[in-house]
VEXDREN-2710 file (C-alpha; in Angstrom, 1 decimal):
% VEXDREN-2710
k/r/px/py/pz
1/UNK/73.7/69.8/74.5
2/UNK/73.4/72.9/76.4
3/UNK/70.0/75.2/76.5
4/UNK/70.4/78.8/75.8
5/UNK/70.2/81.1/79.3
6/UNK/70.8/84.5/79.4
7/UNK/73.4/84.0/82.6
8/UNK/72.8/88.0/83.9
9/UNK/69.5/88.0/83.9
10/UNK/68.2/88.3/87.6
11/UNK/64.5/87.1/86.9
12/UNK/66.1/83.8/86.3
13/UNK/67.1/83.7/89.5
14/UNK/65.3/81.6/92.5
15/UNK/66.9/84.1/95.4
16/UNK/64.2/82.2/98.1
17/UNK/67.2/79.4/97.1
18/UNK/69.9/80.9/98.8
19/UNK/67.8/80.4/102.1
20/UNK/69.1/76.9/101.4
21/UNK/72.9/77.6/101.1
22/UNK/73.8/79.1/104.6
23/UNK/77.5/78.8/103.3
24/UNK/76.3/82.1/100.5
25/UNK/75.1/84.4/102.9
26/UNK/77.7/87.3/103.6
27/UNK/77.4/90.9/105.8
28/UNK/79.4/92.4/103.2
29/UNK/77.1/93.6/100.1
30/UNK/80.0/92.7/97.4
31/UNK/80.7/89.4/99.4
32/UNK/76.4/89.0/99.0
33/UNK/76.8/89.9/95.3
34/UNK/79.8/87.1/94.6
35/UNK/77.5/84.7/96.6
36/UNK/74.3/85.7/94.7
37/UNK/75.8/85.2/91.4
38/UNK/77.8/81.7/92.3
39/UNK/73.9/80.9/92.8
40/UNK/72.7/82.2/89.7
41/UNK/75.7/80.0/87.6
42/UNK/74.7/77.2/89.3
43/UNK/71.1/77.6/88.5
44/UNK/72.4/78.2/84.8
45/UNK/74.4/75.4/84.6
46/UNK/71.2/73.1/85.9
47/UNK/68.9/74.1/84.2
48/UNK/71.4/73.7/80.7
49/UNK/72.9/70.4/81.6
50/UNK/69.9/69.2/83.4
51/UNK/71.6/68.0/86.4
52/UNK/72.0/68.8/90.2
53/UNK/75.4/70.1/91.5
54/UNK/76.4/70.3/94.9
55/UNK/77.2/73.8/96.1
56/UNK/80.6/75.1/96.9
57/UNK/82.0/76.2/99.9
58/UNK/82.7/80.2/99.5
59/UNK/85.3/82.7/101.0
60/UNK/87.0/85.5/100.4
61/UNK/90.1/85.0/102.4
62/UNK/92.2/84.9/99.0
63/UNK/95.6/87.0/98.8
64/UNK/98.0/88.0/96.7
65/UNK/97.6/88.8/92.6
66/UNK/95.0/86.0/91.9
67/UNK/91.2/86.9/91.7
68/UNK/89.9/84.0/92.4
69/UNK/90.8/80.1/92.9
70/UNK/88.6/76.9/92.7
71/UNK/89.7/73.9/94.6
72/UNK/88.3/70.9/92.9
73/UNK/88.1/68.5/95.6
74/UNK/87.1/70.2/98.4
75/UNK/84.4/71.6/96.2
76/UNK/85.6/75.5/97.3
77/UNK/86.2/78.9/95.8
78/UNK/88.0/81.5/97.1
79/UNK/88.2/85.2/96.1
80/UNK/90.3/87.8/96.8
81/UNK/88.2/90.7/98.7
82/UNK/90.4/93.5/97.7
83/UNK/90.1/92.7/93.9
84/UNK/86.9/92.6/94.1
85/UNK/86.6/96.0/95.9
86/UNK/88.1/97.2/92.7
87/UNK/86.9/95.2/90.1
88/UNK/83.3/94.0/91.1
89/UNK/81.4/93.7/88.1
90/UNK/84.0/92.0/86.7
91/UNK/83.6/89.6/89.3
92/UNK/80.3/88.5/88.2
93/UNK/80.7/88.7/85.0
94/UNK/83.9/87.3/84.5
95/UNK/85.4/85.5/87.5
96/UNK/82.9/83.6/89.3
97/UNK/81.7/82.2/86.5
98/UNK/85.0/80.9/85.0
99/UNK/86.0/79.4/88.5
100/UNK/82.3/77.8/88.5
101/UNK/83.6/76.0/85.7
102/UNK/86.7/74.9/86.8
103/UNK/84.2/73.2/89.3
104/UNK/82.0/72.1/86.9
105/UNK/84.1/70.3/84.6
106/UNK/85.8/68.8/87.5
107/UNK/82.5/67.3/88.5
108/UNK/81.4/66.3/85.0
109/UNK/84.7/65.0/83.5
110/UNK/86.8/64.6/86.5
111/UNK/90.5/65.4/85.9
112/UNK/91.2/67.8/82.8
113/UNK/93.6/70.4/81.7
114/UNK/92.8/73.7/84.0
115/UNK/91.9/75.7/81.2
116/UNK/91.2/72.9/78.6
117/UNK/88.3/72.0/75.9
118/UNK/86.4/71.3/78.4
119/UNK/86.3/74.4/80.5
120/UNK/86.4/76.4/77.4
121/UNK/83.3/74.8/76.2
122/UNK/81.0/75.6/79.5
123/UNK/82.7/79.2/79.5
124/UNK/80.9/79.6/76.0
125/UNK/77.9/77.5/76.1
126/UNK/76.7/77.7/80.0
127/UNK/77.9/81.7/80.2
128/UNK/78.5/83.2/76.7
129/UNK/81.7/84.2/77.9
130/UNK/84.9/84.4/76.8
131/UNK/87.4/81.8/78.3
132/UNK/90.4/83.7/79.8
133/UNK/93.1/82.2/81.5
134/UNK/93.9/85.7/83.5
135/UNK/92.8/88.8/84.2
136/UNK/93.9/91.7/83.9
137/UNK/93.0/94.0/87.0
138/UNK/95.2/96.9/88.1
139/UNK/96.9/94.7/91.0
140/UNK/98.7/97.4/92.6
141/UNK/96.6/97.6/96.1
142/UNK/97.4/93.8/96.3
143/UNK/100.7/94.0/95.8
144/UNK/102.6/93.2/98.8
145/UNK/106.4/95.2/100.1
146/UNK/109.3/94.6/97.8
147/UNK/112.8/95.1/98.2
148/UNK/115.5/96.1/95.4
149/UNK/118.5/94.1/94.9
150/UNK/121.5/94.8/92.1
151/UNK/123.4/92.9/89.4
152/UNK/125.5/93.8/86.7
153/UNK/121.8/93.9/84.7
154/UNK/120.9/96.2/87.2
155/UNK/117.7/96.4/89.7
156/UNK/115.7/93.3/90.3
157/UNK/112.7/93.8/93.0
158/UNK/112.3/90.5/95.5
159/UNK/109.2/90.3/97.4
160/UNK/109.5/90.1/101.2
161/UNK/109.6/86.4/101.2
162/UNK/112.2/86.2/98.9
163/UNK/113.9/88.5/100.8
164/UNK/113.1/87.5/104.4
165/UNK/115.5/84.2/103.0
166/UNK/118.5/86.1/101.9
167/UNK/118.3/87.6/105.0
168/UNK/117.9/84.9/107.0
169/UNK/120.8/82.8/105.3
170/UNK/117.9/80.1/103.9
171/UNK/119.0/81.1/100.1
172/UNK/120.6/83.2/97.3
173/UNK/119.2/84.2/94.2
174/UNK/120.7/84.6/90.8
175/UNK/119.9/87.0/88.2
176/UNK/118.6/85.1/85.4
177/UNK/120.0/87.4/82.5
178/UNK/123.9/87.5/83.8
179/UNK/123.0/84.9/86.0
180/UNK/125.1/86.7/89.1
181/UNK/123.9/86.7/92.6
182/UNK/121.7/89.2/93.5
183/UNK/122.7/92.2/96.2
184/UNK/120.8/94.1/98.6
185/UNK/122.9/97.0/98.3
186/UNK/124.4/98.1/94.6
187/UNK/128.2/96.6/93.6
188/UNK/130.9/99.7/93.5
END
């Protein structure tokens, strides 16, 4: 079904083909390394499944924990810059190419489980890599403010959202061990 590329392997590569994606050219070198290598999977999975597919939009305004995202009908991916500072060969290696595939099986097999049979298969056969639901970066950079509240359990950190709600009134939490409501200051 699926012919046998080495997906690394930069003489396979057409980079005159970017030329033609305006959407993959970036100022930042690791941005221009993500958008070289979304190229390059695509190229891969053409020349395995022997069929065209339309390129994706590509940004790097994601946030939070998440390295990257694929949004299947707006044909998009998104990656978080500050992961990738940290992490960028494991960006090519790893993470464009499994949220290529979420693309990709989208567009062969329309609807499917996120990380199903189907996605699993192109991980193996289009990529030779192994298909991970998560990675497992050091997200500490990315980590946003958080603020301690108490319980009889004891300490429980809620992020600034959560916390901008108790604050405001909008909501209480409840610890989900002794399931008591949670304090921003410790009970006497």
């Amino acid at each position: 079904m699926f012919k046998a590329l080495n997906p690394f392997k930069s003489s396979q590569l057409k980079t005159s083909s970017l030329v033609n994606y305006p959407q993959l050219t970036f100022n930042d070198p690791l941005q221009q390394s993500i958008a070289v290598q979304v190229e390059r999977c695509y190229q891969i999975a053409e020349s395995a499944l022997s069929q065209r597919f339309p390129r994706p939009e590509v940004n790097f305004k994601l946030r939070g924990k998440s390295a990257g995202t694929a949004h299947l009908q707006l044909n998009k991916l998104r990656f978080n810059p500050l992961l990738l500072k940290d992490n960028s060969q494991a960006f090519v290696d790893d993470v464009v190419p499994h949220e290529i595939c979420h693309l990709l099986a989208f567009q062969l097999y329309g609807r499917v489980k996120p990380h199903g049979l189907e996605w699993q298969r192109l991980m193996r056969q289009l990529y030779q890599r192994q298909p991970r639901t998560t990675h497992s970066f050091n997200t500490q950079s990315v980590e946003g403010k958080t603020f301690e509240y108490f319980c009889g359990c004891g300490s429980v950190n809620l992020s600034i959202r959560r916390h901008n709600k108790v604050v405001r009134g909008d909501t209480q939490y409840r610890c989900r061990k002794c399931g008591q409501n949670l304090l921003n200051s410790k009970p006497s």
